[in-house]
C-alpha positions in Angstrom: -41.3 -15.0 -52.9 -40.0 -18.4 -52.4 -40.4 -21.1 -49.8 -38.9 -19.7 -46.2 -36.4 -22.2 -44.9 -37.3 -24.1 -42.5 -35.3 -25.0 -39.4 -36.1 -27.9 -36.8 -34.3 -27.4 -33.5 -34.1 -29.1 -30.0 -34.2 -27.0 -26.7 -30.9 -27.9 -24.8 -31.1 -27.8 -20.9 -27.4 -27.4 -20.0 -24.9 -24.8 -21.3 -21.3 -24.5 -21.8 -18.0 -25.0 -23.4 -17.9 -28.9 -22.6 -21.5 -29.1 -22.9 -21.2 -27.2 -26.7 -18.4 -29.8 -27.1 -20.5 -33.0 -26.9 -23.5 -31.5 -28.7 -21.1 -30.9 -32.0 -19.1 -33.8 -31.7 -21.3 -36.7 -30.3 -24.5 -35.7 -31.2 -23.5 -34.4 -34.2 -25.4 -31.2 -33.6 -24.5 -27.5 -33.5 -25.5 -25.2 -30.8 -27.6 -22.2 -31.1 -29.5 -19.1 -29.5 -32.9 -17.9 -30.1 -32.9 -14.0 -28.4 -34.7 -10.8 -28.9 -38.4 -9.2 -29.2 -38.4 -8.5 -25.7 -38.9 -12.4 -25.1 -36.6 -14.8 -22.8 -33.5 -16.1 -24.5 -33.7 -20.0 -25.6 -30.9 -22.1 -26.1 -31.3 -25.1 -28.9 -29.6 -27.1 -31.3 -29.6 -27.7 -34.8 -28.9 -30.8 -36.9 -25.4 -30.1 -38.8 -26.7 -31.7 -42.0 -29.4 -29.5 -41.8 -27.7 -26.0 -41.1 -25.4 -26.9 -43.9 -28.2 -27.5 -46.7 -29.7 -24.2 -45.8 -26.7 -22.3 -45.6 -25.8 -23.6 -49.2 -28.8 -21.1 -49.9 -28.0 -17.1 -50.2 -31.7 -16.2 -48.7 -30.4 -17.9 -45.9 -28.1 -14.9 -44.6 -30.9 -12.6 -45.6 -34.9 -13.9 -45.2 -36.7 -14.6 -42.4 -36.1 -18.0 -41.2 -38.5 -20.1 -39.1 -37.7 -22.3 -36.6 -39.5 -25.0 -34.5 -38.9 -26.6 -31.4 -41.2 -29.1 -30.7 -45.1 -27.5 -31.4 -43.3 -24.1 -31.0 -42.3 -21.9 -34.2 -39.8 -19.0 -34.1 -39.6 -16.3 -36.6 -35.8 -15.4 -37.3 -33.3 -13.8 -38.9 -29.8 -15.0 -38.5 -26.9 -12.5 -36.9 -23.7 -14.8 -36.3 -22.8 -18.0 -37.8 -19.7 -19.1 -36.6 -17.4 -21.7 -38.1 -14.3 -23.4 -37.2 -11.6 -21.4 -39.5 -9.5 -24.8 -40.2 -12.3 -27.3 -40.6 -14.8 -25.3 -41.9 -17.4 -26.9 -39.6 -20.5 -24.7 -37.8 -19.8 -24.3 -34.3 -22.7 -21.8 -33.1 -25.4 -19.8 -34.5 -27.4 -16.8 -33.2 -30.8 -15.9 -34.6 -32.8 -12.6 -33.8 -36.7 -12.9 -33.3 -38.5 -10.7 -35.6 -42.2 -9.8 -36.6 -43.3 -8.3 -39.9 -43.0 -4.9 -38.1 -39.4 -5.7 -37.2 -36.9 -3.2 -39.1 -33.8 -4.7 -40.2 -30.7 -4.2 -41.9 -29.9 -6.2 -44.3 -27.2 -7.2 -47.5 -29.2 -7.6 -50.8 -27.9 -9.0 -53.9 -28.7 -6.8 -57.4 -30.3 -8.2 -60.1 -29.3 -6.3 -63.3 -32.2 -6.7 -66.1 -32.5 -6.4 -69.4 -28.0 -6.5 -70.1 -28.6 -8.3 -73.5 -31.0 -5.5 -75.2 -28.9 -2.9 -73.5 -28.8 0.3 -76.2 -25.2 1.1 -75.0 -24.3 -2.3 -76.0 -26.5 -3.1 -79.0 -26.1 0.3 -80.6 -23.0 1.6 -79.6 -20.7 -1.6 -78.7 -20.2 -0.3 -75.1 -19.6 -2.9 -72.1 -21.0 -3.0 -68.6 -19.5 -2.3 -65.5 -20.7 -3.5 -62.5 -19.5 -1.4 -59.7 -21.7 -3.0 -56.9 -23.6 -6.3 -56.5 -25.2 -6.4 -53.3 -26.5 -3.5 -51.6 -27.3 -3.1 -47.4 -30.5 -1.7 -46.7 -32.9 -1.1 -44.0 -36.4 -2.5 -43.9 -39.3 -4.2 -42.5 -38.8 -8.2 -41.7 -42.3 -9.0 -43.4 -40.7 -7.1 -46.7 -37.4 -8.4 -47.3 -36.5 -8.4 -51.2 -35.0 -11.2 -52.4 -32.9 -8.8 -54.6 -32.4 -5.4 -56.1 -33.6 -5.2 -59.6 -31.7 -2.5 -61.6 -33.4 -2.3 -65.5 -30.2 -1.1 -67.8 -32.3 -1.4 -71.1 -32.2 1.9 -71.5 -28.3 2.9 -70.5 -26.7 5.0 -73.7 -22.9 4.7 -74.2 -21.6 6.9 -71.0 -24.4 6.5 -68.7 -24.7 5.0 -65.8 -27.0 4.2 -62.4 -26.2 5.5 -59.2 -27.7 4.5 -55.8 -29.8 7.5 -55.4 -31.5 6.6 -58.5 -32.9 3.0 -57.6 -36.3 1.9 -56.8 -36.4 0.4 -53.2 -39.6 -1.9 -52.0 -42.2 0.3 -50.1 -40.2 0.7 -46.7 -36.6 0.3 -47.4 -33.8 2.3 -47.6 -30.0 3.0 -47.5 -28.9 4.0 -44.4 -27.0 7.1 -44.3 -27.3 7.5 -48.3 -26.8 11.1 -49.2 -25.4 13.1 -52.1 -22.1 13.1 -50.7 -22.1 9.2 -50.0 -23.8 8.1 -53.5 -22.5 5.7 -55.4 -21.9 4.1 -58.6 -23.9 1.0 -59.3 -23.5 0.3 -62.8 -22.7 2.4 -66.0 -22.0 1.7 -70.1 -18.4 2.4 -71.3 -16.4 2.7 -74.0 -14.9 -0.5 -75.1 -10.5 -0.2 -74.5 -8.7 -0.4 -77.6 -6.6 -3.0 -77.9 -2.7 -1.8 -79.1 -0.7 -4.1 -81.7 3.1 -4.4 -80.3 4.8 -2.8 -82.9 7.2 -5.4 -84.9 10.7 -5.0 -84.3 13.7 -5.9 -86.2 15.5 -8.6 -83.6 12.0 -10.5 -83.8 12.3 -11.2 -87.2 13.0 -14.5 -88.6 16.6 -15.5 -89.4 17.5 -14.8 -92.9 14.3 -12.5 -93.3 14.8 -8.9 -94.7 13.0 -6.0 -93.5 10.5 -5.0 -96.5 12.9 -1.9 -98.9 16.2 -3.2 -96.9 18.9 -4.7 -98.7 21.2 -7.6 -96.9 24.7 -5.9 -96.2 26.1 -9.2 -96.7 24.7 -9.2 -100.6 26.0 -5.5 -100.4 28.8 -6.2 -99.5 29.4 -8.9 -102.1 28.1 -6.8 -105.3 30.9 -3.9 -104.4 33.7 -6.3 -104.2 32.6 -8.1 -107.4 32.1 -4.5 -109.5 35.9 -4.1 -108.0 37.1 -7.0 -109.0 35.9 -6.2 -112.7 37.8 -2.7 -112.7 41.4 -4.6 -111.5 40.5 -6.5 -114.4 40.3 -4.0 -117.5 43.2 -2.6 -116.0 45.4 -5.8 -116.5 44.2 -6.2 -119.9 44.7 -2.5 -120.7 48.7 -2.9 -119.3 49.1 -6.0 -121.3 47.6 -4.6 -124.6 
């Protein structure tokens, strides 16, 4: 597991639209809430610079998150993160208290292992297709995976990996996964063939003849010659 991210916040007293205002544009902060675990709500802020480093990590939107207020630590999850849709900037952020019996839902990313020796592309020249990349499941806040590890080594030409078939960490699952709402995660195919655009006559060079074509224009030529030499044995024959 790597190093949790670490958030330092400030409590704020006073709340509100203008009072939100000032905290992101003179202080240079971004307002947040702290709710949940059958404890009070708290209202704090965040420094921007530091909300946008840590958001610039993916296990940001799916670890547990801690965050401390003075000498008091808070064990999170984020829910919301909102952000300005023309700037871009963080305007508020909500984060859900959790313990390590907490369940939660959560978007995983999946690791696929193992592509390179892949027998249904070392053997049989097959490609992969990745159907899904990130998976939602439910589990415990202490056991969070950081991803979904999905070992193709042994995927022949045609096969493939469906939900169903994955190994979840002790405690998780899909919600609502049957038989009827499986899914394709990843499988081997058969590589397309590629079709050659079959040569046609108009894209031939100027002056280039078709291979077993004769030019009409040398046709043409050779029957008026041979005519020619008939119109002349006849003079000579008339003359004679």
């Amino acid at each position: 597991m790597t190093d949790q991210i670490i958030l330092n916040a400030d409590v704020r007293e006073r709340t509100g639209s203008n009072k939100a205002r000032v905290i992101r544009n003179i202080d240079g902060m971004v307002p947040a809430i702290v709710y949940g675990d059958e404890k009070e709500t708290i209202n704090i802020k965040l420094k921007l610079n530091e909300l946008t480093k840590a958001s610039e990590n993916e296990l940001f939107y799916t670890q547990v998150l801690l965050i401390k207020t003075g000498d008091n630590e808070e064990k999170v999850v984020l829910k919301e993160l909102q952000k300005d849709p023309a700037k871009g900037k963080f305007l508020h952020a909500d984060f859900q208290r959790v313990s390590r019996k907490t369940k939660l839902k959560v978007v995983i990313p999946v690791n696929f292992l193992n592509e390179e020796d892949c027998i249904g592309i070392r053997e049989d020249g097959g490609v992969v297709a990745k159907a899904i990349r990130e998976i939602e499941i439910m589990c415990l806040a202490g056991n969070i995976p950081e991803s979904i590890d999905v070992d193709i080594e042994n995927l022949h030409l045609g096969e493939s990996i469906r939900l169903t078939e994955i190994d979840l960490p002790e405690g998780s699952e899909v919600p609502g996964l049957t038989d009827e709402t499986d899914q394709m995660v990843v499988s081997v195919n058969a590589p397309k063939a590629v079709e050659e655009d079959p040569v046609l006559e108009e894209e031939l060079e100027d002056g280039e003849v078709a291979e077993g074509e004769e030019s009409s224009e040398e046709t043409s030529g050779d029957d008026s010659a041979s005519e020619d030499s008939e119109e002349s044995k006849e003079d000579n024959s008339e003359e004679s």
